[in-house]
C-alpha positions as CSV (number, residue, x, y, z in Angstrom):
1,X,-18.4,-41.2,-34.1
2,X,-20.4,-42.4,-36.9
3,X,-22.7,-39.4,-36.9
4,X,-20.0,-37.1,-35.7
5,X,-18.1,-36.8,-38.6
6,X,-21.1,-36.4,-41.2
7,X,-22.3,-33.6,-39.4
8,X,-19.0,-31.9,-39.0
9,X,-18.2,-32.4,-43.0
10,X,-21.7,-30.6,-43.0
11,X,-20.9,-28.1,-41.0
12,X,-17.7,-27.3,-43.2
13,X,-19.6,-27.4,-46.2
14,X,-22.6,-25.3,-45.5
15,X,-19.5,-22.8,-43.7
16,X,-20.9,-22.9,-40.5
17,X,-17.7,-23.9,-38.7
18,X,-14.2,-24.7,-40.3
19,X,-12.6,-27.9,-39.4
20,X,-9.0,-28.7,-39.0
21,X,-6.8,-30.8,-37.6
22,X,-9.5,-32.2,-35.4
23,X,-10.5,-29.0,-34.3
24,X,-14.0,-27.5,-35.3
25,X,-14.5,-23.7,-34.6
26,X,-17.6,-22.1,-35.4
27,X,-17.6,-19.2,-37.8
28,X,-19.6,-15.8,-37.3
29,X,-22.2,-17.5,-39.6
30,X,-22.3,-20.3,-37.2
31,X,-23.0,-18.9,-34.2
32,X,-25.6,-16.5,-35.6
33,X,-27.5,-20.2,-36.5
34,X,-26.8,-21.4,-33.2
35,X,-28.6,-18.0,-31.7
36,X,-30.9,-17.6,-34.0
37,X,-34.7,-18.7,-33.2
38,X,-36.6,-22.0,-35.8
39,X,-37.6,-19.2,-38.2
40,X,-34.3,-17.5,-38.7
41,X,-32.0,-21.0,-38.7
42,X,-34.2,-22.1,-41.7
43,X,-33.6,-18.7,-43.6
44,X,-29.8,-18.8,-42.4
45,X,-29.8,-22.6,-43.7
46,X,-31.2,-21.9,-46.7
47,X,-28.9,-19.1,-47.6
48,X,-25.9,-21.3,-47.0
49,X,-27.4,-24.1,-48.7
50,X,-27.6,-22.8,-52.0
51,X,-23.9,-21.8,-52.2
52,X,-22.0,-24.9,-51.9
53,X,-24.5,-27.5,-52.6
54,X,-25.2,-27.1,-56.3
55,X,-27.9,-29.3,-56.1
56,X,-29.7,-28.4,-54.0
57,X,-29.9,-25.4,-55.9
58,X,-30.1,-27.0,-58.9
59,X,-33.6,-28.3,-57.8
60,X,-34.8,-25.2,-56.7
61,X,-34.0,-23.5,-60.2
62,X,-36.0,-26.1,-61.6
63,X,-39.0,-26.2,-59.5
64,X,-39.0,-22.6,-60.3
65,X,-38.6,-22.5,-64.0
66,X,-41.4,-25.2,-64.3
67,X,-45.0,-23.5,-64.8
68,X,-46.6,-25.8,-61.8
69,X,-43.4,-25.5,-60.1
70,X,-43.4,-29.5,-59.6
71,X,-41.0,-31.9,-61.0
72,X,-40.9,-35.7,-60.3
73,X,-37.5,-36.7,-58.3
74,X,-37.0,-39.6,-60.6
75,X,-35.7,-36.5,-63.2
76,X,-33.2,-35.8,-60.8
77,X,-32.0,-38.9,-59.9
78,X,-31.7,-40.0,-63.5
79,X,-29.0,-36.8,-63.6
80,X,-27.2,-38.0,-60.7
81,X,-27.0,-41.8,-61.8
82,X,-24.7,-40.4,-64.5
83,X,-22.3,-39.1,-61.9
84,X,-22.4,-41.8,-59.0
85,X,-24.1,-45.5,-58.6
86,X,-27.7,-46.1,-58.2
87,X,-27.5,-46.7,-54.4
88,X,-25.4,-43.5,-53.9
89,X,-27.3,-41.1,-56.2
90,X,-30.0,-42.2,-53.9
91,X,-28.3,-41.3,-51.2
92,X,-27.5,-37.9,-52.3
93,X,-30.8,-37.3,-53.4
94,X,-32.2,-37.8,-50.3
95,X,-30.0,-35.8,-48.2
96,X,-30.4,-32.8,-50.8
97,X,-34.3,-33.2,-50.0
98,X,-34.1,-33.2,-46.2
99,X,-32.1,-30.1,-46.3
100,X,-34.3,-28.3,-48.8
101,X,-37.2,-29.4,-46.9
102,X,-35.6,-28.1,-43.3
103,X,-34.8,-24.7,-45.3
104,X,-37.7,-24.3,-47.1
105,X,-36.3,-24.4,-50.1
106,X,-39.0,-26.6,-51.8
107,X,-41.5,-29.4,-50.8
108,X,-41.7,-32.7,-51.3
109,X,-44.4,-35.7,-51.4
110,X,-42.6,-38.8,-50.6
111,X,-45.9,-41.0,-51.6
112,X,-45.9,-39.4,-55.1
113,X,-42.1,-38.9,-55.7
114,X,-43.1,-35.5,-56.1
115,X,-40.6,-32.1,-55.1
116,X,-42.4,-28.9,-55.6
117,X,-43.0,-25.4,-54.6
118,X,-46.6,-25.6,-53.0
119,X,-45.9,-24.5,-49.4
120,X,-42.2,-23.8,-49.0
121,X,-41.6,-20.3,-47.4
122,X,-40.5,-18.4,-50.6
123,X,-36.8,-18.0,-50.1
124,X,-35.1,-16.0,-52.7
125,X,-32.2,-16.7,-54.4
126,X,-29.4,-14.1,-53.9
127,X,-26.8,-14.1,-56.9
């Protein structure tokens, strides 16, 4: 139950099902995922990633704006600290990274503390 809930609040928020009253139901979005092969969930994820989770985004923007297209995570960590605690900005951080990593979204060097652009498939931003 511990992971069940995380990954339906996930699910809600990336608006690949819509939860309520206990009941999750996949939305078209969802089930083109589900079908979909590796190649076309990560595009599919990466598309809904950059709507709701502004950070996510956020760090993509970045990455792209800088002329090595690198930026240490330590600068966005030091922007979340002002919004949650030390342990949870963490925390947040960390989830943003794995789901910009699974989408493709950016890279990231754990050993260095480094996020970057250096082999991430070159999604596009759609405004």
């Amino acid at each position: 139950m511990d992971q069940l809930f995380p990954l339906l609040e996930a699910l809600g928020i990336l608006g690949f099902a819509h939860i309520e009253g206990g009941d999750a139901d996949l939305t078209a979005s969802g089930k083109c995922y589900v079908d979909a092969d590796i190649l076309r969930r990560k595009v599919k994820f990466a598309e809904h990633l950059v709507r709701p989770v502004s950070l996510a985004a956020h760090i993509r923007r970045v990455l792209d704006e800088r002329p090595g297209n690198r930026a240490k995570e330590d600068r966005f960590l030091r922007e979340l600290e002002d919004f949650f605690g030390e342990g949870e900005a963490e925390r947040v951080l960390q989830v943003a990274i794995e789901w910009g990593r699974f989408a493709e979204l950016f890279a990231y060097d754990e050993g260095a503390g480094i996020l970057s652009l250096e082999n991430p498939a070159g999604f596009e931003q759609k405004d």
